[in-house]
Biotite code that builds the C-alpha atoms (Angstrom):
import biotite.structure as struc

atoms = struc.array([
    struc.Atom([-68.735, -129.150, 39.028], chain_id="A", res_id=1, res_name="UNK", atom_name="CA", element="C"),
    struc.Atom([-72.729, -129.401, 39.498], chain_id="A", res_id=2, res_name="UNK", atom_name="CA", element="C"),
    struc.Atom([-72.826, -126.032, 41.427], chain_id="A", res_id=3, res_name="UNK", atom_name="CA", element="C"),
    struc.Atom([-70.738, -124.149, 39.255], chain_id="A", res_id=4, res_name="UNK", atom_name="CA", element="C"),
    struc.Atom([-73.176, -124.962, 36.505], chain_id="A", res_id=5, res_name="UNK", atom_name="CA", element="C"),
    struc.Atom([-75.836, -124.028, 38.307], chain_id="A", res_id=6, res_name="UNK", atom_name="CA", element="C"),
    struc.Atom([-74.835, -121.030, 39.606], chain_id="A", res_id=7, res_name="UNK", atom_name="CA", element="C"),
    struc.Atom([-74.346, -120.271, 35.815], chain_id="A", res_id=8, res_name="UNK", atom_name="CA", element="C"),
    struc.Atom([-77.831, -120.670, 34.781], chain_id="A", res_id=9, res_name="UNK", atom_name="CA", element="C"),
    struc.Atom([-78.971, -118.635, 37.851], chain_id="A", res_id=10, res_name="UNK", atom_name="CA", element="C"),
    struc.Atom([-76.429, -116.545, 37.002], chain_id="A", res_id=11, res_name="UNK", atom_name="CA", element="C"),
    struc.Atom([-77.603, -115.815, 33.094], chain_id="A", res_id=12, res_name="UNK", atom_name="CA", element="C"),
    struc.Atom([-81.809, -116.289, 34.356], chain_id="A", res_id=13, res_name="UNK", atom_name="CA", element="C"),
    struc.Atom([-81.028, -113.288, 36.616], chain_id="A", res_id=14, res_name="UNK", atom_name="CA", element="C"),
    struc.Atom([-78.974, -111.617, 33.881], chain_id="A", res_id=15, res_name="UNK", atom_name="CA", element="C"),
    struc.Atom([-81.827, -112.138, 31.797], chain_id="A", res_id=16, res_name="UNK", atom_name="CA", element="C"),
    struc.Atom([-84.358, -110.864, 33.812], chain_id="A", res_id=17, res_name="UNK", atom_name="CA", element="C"),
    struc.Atom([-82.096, -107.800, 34.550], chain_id="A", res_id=18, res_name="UNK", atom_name="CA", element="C"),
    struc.Atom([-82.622, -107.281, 30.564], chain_id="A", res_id=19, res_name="UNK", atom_name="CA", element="C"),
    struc.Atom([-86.503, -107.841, 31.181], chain_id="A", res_id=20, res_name="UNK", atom_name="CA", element="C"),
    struc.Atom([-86.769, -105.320, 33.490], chain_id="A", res_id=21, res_name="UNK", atom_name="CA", element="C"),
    struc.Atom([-85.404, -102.747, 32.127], chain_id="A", res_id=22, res_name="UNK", atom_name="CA", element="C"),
    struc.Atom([-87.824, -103.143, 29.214], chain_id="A", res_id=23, res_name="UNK", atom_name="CA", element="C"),
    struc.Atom([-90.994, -103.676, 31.344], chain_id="A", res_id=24, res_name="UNK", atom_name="CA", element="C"),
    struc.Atom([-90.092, -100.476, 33.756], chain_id="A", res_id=25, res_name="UNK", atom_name="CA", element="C"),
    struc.Atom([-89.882, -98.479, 30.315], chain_id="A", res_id=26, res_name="UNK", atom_name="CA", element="C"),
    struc.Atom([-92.892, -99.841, 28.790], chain_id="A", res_id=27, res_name="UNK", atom_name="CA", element="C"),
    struc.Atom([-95.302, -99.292, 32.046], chain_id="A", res_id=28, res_name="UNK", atom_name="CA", element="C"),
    struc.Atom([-93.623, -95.715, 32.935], chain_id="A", res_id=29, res_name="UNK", atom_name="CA", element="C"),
    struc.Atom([-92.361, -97.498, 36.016], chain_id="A", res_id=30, res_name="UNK", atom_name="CA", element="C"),
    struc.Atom([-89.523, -95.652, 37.181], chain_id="A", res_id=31, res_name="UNK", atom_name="CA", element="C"),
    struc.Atom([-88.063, -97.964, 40.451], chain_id="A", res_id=32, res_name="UNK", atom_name="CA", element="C"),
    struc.Atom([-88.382, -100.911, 38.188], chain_id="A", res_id=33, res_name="UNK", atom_name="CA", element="C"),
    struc.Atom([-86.322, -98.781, 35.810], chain_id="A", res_id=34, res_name="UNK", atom_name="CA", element="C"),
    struc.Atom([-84.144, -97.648, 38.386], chain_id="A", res_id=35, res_name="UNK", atom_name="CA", element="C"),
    struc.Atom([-83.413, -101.107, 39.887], chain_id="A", res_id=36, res_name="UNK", atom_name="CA", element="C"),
    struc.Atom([-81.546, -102.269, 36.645], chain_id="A", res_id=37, res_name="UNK", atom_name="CA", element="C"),
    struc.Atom([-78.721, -100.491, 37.648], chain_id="A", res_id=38, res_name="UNK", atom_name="CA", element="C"),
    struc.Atom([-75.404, -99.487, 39.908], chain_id="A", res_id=39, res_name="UNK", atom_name="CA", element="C"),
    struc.Atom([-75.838, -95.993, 40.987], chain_id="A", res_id=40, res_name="UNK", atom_name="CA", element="C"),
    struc.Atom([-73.508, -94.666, 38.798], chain_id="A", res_id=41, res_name="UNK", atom_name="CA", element="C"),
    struc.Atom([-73.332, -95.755, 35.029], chain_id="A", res_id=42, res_name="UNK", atom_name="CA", element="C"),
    struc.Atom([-71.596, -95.304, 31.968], chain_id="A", res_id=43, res_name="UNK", atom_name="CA", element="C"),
    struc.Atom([-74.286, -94.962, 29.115], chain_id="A", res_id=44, res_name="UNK", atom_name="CA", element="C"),
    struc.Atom([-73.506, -94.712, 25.281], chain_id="A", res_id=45, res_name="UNK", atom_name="CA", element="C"),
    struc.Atom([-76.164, -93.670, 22.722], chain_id="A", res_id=46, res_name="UNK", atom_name="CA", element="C"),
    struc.Atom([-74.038, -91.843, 20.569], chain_id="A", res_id=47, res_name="UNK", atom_name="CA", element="C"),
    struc.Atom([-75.691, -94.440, 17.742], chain_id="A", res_id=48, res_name="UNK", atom_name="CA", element="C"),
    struc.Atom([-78.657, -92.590, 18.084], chain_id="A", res_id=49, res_name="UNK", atom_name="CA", element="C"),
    struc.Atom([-78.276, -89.039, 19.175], chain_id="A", res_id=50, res_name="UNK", atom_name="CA", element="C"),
    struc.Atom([-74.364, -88.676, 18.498], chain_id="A", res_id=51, res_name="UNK", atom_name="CA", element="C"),
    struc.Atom([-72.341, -86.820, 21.300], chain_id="A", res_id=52, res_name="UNK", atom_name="CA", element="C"),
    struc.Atom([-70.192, -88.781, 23.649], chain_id="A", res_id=53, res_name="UNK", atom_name="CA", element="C"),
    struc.Atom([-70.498, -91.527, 25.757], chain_id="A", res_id=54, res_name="UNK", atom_name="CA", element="C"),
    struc.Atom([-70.834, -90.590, 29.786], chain_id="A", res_id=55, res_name="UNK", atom_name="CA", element="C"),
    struc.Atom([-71.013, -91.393, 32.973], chain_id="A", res_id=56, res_name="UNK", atom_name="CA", element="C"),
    struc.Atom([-73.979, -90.326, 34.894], chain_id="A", res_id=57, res_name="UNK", atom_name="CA", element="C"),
    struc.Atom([-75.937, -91.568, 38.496], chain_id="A", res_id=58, res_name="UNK", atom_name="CA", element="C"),
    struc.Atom([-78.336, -94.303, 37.654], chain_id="A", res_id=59, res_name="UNK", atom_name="CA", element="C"),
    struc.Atom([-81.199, -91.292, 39.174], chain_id="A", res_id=60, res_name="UNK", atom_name="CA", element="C"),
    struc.Atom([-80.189, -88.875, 36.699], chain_id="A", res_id=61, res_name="UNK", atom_name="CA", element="C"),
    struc.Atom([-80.393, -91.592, 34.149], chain_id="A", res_id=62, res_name="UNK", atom_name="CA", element="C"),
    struc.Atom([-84.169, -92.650, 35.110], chain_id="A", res_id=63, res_name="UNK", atom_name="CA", element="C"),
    struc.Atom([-85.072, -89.045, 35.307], chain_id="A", res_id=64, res_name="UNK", atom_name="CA", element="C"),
    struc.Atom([-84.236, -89.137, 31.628], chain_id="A", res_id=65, res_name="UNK", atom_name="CA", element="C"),
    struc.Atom([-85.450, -92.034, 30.084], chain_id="A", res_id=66, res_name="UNK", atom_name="CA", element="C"),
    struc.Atom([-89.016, -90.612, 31.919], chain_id="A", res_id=67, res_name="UNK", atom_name="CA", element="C"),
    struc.Atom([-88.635, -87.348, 30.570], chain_id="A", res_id=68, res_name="UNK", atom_name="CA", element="C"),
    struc.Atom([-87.777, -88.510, 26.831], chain_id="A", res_id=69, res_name="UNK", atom_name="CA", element="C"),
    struc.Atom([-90.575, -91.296, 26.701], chain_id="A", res_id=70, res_name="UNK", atom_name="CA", element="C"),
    struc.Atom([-93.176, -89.795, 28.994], chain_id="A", res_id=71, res_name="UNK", atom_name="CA", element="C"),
    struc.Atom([-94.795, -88.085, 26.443], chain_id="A", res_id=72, res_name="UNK", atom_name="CA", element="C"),
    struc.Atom([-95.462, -90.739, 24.256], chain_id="A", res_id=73, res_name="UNK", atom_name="CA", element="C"),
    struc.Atom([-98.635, -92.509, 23.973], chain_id="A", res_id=74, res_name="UNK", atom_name="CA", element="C"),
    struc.Atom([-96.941, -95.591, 24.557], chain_id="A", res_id=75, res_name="UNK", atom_name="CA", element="C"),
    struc.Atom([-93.866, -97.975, 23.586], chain_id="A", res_id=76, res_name="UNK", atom_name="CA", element="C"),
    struc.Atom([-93.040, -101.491, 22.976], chain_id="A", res_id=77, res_name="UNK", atom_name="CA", element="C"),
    struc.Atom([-89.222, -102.736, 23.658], chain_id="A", res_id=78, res_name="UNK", atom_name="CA", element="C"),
    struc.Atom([-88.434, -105.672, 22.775], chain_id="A", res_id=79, res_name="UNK", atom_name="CA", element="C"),
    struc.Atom([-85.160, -107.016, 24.290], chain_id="A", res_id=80, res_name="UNK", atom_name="CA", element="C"),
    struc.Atom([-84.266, -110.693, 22.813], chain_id="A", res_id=81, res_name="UNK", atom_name="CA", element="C"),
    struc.Atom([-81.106, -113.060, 22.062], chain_id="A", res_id=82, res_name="UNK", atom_name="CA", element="C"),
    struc.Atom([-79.482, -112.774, 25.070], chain_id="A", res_id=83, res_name="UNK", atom_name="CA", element="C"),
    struc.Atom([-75.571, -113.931, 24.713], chain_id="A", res_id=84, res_name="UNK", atom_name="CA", element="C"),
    struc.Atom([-74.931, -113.713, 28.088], chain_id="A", res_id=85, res_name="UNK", atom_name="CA", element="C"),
    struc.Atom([-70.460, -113.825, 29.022], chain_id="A", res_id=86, res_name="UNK", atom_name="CA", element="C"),
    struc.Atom([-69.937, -114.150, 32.693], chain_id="A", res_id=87, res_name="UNK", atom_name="CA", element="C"),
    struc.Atom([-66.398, -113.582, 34.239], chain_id="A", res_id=88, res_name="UNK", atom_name="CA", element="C"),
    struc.Atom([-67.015, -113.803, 38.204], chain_id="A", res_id=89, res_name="UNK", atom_name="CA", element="C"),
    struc.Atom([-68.821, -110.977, 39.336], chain_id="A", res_id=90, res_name="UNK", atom_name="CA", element="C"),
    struc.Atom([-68.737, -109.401, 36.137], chain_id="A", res_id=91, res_name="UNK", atom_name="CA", element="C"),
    struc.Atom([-70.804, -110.375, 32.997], chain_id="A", res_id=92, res_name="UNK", atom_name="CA", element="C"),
    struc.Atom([-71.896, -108.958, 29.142], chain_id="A", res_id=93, res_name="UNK", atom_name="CA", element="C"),
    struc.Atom([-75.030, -108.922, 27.978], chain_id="A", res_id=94, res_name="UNK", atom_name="CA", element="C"),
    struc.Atom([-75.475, -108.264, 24.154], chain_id="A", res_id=95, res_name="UNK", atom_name="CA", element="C"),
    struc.Atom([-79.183, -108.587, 23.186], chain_id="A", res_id=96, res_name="UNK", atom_name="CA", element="C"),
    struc.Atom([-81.103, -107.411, 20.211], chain_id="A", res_id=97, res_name="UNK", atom_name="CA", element="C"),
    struc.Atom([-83.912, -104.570, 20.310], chain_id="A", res_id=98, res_name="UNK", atom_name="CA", element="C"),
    struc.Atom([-86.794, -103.298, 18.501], chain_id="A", res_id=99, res_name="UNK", atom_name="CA", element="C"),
    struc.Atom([-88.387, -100.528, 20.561], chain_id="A", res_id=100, res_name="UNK", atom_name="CA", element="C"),
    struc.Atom([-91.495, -99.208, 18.679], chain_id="A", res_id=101, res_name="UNK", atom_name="CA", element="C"),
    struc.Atom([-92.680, -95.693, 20.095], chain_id="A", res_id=102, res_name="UNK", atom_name="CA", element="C"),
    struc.Atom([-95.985, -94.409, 19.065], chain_id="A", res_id=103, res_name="UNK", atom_name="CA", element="C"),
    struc.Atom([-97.703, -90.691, 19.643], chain_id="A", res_id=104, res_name="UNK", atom_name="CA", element="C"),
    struc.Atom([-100.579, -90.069, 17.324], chain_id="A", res_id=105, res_name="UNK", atom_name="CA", element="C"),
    struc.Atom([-99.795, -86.657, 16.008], chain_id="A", res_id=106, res_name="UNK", atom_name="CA", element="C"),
    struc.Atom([-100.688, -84.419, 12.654], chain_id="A", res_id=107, res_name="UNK", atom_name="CA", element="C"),
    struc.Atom([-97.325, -84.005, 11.353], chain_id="A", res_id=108, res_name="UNK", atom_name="CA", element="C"),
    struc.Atom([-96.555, -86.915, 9.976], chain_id="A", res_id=109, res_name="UNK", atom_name="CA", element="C"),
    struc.Atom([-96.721, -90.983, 10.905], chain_id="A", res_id=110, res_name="UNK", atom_name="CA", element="C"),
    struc.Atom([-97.707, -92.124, 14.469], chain_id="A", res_id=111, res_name="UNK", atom_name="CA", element="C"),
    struc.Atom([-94.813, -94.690, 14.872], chain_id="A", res_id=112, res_name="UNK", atom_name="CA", element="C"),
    struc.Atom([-91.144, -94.474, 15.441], chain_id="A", res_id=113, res_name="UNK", atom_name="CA", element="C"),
    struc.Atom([-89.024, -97.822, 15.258], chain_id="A", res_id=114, res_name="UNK", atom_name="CA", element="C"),
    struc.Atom([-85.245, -98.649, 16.214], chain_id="A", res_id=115, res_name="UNK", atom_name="CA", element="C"),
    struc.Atom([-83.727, -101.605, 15.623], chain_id="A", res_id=116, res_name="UNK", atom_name="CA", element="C"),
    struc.Atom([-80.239, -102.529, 16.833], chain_id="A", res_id=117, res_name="UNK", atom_name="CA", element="C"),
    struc.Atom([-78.838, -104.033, 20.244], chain_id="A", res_id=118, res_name="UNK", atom_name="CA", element="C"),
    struc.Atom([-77.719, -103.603, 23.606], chain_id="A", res_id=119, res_name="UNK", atom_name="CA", element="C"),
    struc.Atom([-74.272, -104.613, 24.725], chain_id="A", res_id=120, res_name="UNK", atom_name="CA", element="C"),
    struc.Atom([-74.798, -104.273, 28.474], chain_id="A", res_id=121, res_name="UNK", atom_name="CA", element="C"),
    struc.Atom([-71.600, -104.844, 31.258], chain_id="A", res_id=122, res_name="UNK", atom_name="CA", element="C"),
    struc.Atom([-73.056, -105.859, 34.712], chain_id="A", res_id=123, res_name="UNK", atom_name="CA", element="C"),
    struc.Atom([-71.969, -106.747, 37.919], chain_id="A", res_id=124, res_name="UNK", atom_name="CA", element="C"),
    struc.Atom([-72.881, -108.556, 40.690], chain_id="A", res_id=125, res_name="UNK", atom_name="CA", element="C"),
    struc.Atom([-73.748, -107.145, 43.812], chain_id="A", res_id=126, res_name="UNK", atom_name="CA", element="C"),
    struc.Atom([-75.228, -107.816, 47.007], chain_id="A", res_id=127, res_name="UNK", atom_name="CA", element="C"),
    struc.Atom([-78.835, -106.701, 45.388], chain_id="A", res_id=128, res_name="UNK", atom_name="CA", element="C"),
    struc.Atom([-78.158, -109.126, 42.507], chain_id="A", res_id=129, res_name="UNK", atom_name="CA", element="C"),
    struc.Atom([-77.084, -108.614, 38.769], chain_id="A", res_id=130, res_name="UNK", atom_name="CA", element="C"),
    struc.Atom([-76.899, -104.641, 38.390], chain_id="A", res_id=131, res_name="UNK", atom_name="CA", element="C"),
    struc.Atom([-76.014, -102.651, 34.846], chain_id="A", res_id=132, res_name="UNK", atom_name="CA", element="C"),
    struc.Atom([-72.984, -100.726, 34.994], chain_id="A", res_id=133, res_name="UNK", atom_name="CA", element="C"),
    struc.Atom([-72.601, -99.905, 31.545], chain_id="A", res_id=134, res_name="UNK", atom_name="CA", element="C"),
    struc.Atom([-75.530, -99.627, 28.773], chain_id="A", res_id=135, res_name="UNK", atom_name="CA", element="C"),
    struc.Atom([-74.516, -99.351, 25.099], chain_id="A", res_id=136, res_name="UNK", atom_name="CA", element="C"),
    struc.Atom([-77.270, -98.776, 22.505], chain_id="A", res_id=137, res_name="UNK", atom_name="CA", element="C"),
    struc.Atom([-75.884, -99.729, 18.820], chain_id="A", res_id=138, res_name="UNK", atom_name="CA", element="C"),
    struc.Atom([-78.582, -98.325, 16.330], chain_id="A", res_id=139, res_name="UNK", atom_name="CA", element="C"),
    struc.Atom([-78.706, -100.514, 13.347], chain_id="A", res_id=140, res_name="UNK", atom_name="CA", element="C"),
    struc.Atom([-81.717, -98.822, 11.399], chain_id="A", res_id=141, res_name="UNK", atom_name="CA", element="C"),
    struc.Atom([-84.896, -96.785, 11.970], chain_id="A", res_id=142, res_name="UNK", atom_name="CA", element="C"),
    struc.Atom([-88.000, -96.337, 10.313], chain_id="A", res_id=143, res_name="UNK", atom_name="CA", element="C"),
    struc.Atom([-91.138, -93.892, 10.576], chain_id="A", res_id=144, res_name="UNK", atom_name="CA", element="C"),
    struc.Atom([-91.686, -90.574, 12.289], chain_id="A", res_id=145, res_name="UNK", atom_name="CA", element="C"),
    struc.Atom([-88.277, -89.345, 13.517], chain_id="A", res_id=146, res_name="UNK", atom_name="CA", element="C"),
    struc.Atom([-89.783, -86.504, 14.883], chain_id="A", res_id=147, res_name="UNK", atom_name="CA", element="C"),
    struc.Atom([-91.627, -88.454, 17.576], chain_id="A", res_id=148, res_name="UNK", atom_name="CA", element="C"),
    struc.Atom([-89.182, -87.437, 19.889], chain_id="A", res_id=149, res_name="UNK", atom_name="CA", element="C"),
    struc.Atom([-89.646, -83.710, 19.345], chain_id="A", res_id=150, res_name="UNK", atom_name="CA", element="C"),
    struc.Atom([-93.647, -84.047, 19.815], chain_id="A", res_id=151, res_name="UNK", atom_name="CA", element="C"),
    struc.Atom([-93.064, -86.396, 22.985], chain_id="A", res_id=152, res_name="UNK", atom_name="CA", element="C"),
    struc.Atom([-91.061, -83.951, 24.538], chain_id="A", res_id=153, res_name="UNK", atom_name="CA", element="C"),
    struc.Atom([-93.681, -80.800, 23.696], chain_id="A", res_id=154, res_name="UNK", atom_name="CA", element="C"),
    struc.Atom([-96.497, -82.947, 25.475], chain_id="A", res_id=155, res_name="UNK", atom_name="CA", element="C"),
    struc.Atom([-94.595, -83.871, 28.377], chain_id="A", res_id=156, res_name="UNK", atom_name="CA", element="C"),
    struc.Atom([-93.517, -79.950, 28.791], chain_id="A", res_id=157, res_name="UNK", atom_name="CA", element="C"),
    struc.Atom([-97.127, -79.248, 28.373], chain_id="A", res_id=158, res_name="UNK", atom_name="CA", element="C"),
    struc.Atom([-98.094, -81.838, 31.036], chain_id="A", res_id=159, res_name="UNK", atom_name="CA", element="C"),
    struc.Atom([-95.591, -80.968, 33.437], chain_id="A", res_id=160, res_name="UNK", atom_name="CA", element="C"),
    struc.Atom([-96.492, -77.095, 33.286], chain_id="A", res_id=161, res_name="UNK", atom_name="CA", element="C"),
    struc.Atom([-100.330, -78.113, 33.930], chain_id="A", res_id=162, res_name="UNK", atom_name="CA", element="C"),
    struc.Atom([-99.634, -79.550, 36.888], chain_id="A", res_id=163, res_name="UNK", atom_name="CA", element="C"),
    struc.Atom([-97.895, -76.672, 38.578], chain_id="A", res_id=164, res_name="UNK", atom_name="CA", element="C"),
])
C-alpha cells in the first residue's frame, strides 16, 4: 500500500511539472522545453478562444505554432495553478487554472492582453515520463488589447523577412 501511494505523489509531482513546463518553455521562447510536454501527435482544442474545431496535429507542428503566435510579443507571463490532478494507470487529467498576460507595447491601443480560464489536459505515461496527449484551453474572460495578437504576428513577419 506504501508504494502505491508513492508512486501517486511522483506520479502528480511529475504531472505537475509537466504543467510547469509547458508554461516556462512559453514564457522563455524555449521551444524543446515546449516540445517535451507532449506525445508526438496531439489533440488540441482552443475553440474557446479562436472558435473553429478541435484537431489533431504532431506535437512539431504544434510548437511551430505556439512560436509563431507568441514570438512577436515583447513578452508573456502564464500562470498555470490548482492542479486537480485524476490518475487512471498510465493515463491521467490535469485541469489547472490560467492567467496568461501577453504584453507588446504598441500605438493602437493598450500594451496588455489577459486570458483567464483553465486547462483540462489528458496525459499519458510513457517511457520519457508524463507526456500531454490532449490540451483543452476553456476561456473564461479576457481583458485589454485584443488586438495583440494581430500586432504580434506583423512583428514576427517583419522579423522573419529580415533575416532572409
Amino acid at each position: 500500500m506504501e508504494d502505491a501511494k508513492l508512486q501517486s505523489l511522483i506520479d502528480r509531482a511529475e504531472i505537475s511539472d509537466v504543467q510547469l513546463r509547458y508554461a516556462t518553455g512559453l514564457d522563455s521562447r524555449d521551444w524543446p522545453l515546449f516540445r517535451s510536454c507532449f506525445t508526438d501527435e496531439i489533440e488540441t482544442d482552443f475553440t474557446s478562444v479562436f472558435g473553429g474545431d478541435p484537431r489533431k496535429v504532431s506535437a512539431d507542428r504544434w510548437t511551430e505554432a505556439a512560436r509563431r503566435s507568441l514570438s512577436g510579443l515583447k513578452a508573456t507571463q502564464h500562470m498555470i495553478t490548482n492542479h486537480v490532478i485524476t490518475i487512471a494507470g498510465d493515463d491521467a487529467t490535469c485541469i489547472a487554472y490560467v492567467q496568461a498576460r501577453h504584453y507588446l507595447p504598441n500605438e493602437s491601443g493598450d500594451s496588455m492582453q489577459t486570458m483567464f480560464g483553465y486547462y483540462t489536459n489528458r496525459l499519458v505515461r510513457t517511457a520519457a515520463g508524463w507526456k500531454i496527449r490532449a490540451c483543452k484551453l476553456t476561456l473564461t474572460w479576457q481583458t485589454g488589447n485584443s488586438n495583440i495578437f494581430t500586432l504580434a504576428s506583423a512583428r514576427f513577419k517583419a522579423a522573419e523577412a529580415s533575416k532572409s
